[in-house]
KOLKOL-441383 format. One line per field, with one value per atom (N, C-alpha, C, O): residue number from 1; x, y, z. Coordinates in nm, 2 decimals, padded with zeros to 4 digits. Atoms other than C-alpha are relative to their C-alpha. Example, Ala and Ser with C-alpha at 12.3 -4.5 7.8 and 13.67 -1.06 7.14 Angstrom:
% KOLKOL-441383
n = [1,1,1,1,2,2,2,2];
px = [00.09,01.23,00.09,00.19,-00.09,01.37,-00.08,-00.03];
py = [-00.12,-00.45,00.12,00.12,-00.11,-00.11,00.11,00.22];
pz = [00.00,00.78,00.00,00.07,00.00,00.71,00.08,00.09];
***
This chain:
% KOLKOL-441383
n = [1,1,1,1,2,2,2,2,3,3,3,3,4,4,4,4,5,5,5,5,6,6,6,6,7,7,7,7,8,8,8,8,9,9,9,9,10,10,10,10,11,11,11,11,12,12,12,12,13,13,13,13,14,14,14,14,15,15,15,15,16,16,16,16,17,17,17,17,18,18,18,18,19,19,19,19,20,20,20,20,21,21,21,21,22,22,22,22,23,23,23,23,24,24,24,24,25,25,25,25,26,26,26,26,27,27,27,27,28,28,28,28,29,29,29,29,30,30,30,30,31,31,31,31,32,32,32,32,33,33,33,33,34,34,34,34,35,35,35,35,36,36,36,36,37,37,37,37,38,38,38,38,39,39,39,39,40,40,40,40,41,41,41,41,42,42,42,42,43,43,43,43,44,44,44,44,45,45,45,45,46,46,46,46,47,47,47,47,48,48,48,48,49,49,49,49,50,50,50,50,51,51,51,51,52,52,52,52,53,53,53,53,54,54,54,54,55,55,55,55,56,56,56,56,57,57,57,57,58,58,58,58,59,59,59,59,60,60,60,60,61,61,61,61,62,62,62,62,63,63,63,63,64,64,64,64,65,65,65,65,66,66,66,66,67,67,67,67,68,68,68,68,69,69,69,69,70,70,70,70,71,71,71,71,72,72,72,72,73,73,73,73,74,74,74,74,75,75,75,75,76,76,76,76,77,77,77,77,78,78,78,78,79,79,79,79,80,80,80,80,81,81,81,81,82,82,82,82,83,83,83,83,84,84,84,84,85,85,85,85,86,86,86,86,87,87,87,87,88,88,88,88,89,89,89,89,90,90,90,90,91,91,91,91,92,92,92,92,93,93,93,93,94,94,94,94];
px = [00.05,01.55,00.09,00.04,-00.12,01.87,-00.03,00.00,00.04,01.74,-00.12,-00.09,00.10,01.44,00.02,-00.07,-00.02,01.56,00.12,00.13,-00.04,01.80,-00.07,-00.04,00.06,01.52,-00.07,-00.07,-00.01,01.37,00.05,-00.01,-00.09,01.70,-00.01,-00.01,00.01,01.65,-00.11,-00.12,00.17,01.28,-00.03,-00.14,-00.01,01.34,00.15,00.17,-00.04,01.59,-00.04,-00.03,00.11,01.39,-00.10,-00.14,00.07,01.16,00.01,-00.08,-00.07,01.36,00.07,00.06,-00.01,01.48,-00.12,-00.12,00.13,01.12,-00.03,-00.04,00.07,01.01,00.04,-00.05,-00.05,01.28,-00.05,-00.05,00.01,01.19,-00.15,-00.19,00.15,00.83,-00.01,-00.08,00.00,00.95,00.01,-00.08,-00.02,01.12,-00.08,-00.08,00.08,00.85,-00.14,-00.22,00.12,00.57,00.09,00.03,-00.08,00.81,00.01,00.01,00.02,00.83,-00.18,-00.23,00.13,00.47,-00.07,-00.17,00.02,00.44,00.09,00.04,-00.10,00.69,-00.07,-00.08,00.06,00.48,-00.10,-00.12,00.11,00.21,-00.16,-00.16,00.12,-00.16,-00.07,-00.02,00.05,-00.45,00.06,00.01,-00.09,-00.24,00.07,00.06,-00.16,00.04,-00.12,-00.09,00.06,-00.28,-00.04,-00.04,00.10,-00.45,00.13,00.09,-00.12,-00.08,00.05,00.08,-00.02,-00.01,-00.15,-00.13,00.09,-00.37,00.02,00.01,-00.04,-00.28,00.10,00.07,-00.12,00.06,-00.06,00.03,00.03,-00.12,-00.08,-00.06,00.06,-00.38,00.02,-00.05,-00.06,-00.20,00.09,00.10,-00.12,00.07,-00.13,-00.16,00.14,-00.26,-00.02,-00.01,00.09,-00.42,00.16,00.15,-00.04,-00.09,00.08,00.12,-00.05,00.02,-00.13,-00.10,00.10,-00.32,00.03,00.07,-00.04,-00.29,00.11,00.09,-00.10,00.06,00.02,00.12,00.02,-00.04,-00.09,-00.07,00.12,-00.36,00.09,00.06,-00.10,-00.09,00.06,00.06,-00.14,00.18,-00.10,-00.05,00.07,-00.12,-00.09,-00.09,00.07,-00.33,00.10,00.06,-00.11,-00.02,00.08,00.11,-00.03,00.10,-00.11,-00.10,00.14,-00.26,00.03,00.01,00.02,-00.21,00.15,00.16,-00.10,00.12,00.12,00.16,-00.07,00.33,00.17,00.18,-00.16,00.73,00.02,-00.07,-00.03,00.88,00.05,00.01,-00.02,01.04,-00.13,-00.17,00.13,00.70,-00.11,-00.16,00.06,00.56,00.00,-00.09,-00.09,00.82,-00.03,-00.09,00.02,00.79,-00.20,-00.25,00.12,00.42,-00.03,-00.13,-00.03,00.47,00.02,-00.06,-00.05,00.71,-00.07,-00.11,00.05,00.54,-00.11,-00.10,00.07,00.25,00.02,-00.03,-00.07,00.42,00.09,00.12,-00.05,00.61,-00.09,-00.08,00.12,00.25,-00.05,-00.09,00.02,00.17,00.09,00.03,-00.11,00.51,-00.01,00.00,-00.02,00.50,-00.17,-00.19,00.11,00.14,-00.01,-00.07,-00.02,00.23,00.06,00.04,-00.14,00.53,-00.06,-00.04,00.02,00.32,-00.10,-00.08,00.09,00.06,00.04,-00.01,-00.05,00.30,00.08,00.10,-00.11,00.54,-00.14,-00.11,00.08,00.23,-00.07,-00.10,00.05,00.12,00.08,00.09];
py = [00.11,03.24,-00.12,-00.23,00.05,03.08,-00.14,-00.25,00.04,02.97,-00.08,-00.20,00.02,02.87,-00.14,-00.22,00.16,02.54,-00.05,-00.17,00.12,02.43,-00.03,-00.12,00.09,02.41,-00.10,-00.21,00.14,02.22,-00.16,-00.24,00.06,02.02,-00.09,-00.21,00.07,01.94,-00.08,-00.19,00.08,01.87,-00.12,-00.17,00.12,01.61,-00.10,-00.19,00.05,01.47,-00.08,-00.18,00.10,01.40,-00.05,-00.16,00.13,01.28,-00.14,-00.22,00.08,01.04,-00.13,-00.26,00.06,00.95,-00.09,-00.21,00.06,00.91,-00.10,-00.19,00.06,00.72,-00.12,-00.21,00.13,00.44,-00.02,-00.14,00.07,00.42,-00.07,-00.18,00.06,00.36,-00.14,-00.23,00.11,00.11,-00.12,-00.20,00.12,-00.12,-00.04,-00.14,00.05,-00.06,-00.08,-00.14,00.04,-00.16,-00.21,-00.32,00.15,-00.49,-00.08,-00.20,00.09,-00.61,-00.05,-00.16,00.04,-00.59,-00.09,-00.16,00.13,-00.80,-00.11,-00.22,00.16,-01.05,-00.07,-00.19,00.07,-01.07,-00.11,-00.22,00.12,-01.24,00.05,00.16,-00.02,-01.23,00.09,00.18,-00.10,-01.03,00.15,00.23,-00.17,-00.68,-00.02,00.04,00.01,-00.81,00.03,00.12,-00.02,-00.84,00.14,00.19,-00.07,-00.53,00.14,00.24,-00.08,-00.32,-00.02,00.07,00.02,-00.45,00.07,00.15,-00.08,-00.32,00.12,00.19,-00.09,-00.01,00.08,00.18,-00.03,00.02,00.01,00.01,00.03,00.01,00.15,00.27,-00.16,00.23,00.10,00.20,-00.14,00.49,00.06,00.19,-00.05,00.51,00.06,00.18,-00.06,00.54,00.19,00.28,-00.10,00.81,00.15,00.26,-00.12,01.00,00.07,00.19,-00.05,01.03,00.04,00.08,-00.10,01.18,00.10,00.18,-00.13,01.43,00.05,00.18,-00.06,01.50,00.05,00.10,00.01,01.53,00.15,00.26,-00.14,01.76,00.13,00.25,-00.12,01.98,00.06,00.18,-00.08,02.03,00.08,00.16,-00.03,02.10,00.14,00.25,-00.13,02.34,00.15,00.27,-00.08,02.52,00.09,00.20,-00.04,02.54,00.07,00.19,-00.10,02.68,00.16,00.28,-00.08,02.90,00.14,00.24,-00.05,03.04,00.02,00.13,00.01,02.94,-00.06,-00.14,00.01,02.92,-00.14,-00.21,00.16,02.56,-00.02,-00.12,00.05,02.58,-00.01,-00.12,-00.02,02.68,-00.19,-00.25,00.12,02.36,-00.12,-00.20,00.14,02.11,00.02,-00.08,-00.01,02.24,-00.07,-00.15,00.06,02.20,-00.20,-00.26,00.17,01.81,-00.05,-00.10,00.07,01.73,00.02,-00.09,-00.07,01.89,-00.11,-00.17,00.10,01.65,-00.14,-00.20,00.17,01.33,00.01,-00.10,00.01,01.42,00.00,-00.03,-00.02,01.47,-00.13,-00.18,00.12,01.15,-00.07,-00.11,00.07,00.96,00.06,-00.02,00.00,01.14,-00.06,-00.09,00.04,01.03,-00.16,-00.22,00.16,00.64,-00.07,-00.18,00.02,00.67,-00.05,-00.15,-00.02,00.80,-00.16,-00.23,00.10,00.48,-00.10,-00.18,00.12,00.21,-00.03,-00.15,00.03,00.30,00.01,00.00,-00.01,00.33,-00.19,-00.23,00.16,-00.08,-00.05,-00.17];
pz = [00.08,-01.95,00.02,00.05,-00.06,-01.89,00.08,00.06,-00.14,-01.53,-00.04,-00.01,00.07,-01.68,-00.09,-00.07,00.03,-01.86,00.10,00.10,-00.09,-01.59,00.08,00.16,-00.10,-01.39,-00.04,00.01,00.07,-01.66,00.05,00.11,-00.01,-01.67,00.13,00.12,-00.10,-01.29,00.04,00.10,-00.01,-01.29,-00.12,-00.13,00.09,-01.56,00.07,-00.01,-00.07,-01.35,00.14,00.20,-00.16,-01.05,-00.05,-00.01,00.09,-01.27,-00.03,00.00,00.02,-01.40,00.17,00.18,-00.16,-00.99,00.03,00.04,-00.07,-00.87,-00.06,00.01,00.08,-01.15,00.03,00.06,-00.05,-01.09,00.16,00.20,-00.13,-00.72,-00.03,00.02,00.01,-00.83,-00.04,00.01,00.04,-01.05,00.09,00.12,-00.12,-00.79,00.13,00.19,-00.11,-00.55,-00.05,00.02,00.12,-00.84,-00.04,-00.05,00.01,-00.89,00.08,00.05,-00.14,-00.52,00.01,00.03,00.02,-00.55,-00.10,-00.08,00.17,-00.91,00.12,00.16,-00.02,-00.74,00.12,00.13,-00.04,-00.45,-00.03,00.03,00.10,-00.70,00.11,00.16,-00.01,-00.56,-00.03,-00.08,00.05,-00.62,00.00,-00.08,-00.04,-00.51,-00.17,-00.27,00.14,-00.78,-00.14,-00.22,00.12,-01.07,00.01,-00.11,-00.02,-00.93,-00.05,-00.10,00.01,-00.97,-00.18,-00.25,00.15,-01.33,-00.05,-00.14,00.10,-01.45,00.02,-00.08,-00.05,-01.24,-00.11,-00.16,00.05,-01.44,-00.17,-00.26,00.17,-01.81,00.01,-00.03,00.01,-01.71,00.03,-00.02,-00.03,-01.56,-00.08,-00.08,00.16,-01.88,-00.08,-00.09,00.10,-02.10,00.02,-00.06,00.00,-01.90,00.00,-00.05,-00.02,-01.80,-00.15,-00.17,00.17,-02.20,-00.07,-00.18,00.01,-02.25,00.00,-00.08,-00.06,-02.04,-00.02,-00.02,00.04,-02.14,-00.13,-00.16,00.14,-02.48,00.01,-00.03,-00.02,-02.38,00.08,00.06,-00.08,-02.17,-00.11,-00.13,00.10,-02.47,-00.13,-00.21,00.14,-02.73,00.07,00.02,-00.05,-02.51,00.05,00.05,-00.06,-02.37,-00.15,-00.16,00.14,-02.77,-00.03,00.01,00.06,-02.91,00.11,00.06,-00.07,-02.58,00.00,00.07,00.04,-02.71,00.13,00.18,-00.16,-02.41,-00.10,-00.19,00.04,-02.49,00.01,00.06,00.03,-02.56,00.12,00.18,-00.16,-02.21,00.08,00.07,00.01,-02.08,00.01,00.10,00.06,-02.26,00.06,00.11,-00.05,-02.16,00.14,00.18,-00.13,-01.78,00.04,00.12,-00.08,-01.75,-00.05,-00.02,00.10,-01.93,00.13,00.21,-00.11,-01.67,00.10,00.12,-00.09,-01.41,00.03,00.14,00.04,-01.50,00.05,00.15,-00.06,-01.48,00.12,00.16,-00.14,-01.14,00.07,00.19,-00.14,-00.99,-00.01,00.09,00.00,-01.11,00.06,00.16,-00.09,-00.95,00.12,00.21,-00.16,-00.63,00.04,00.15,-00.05,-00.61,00.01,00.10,-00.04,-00.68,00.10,00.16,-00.10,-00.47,00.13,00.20,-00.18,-00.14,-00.03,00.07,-00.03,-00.22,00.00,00.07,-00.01,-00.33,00.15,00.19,-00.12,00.00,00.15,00.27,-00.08,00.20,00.04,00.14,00.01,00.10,00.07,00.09];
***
């Protein structure tokens, strides 16, 4: 069990990593300015919206489903890292 929140521990960590690279690469793109720069700021709203949905729908179905608080928190994070590695590959792809 132990093992089981430091992987937590790490996967909220790279979380935390990816997220900032997203940021800076989401920022060169605002700084460039033109339609990309508008099209990346509605991007950045609606993607917070939808991925705190779903993180919400994860901790509450996972709770009803009687899944451990580590459990819980792993499939959350888990969540939001598949969202940043998926901005990452398209913002480093522009």
């Amino acid at each position: 069990m132990f093992d089981a929140w430091i992987r937590l521990g790490y996967d909220t960590l790279a979380l935390g990593l990816e997220a900032q690279e997203v940021i800076a690469l989401r920022l060169m793109k605002v700084a460039a300015g033109g339609s990309a720069a508008s099209r990346e700021c509605h991007l950045m709203v609606t993607e917070k919206v939808a991925a705190s949905h779903d993180a919400g729908f994860k901790v509450l179905s996972s709770a009803i489903a009687g899944h451990s608080p580590q459990a819980i928190m792993s499939n959350m994070v888990e969540g939001y890292r598949t969202r940043v590695r998926s901005n990452r590959r398209r913002l480093s792809a522009s």
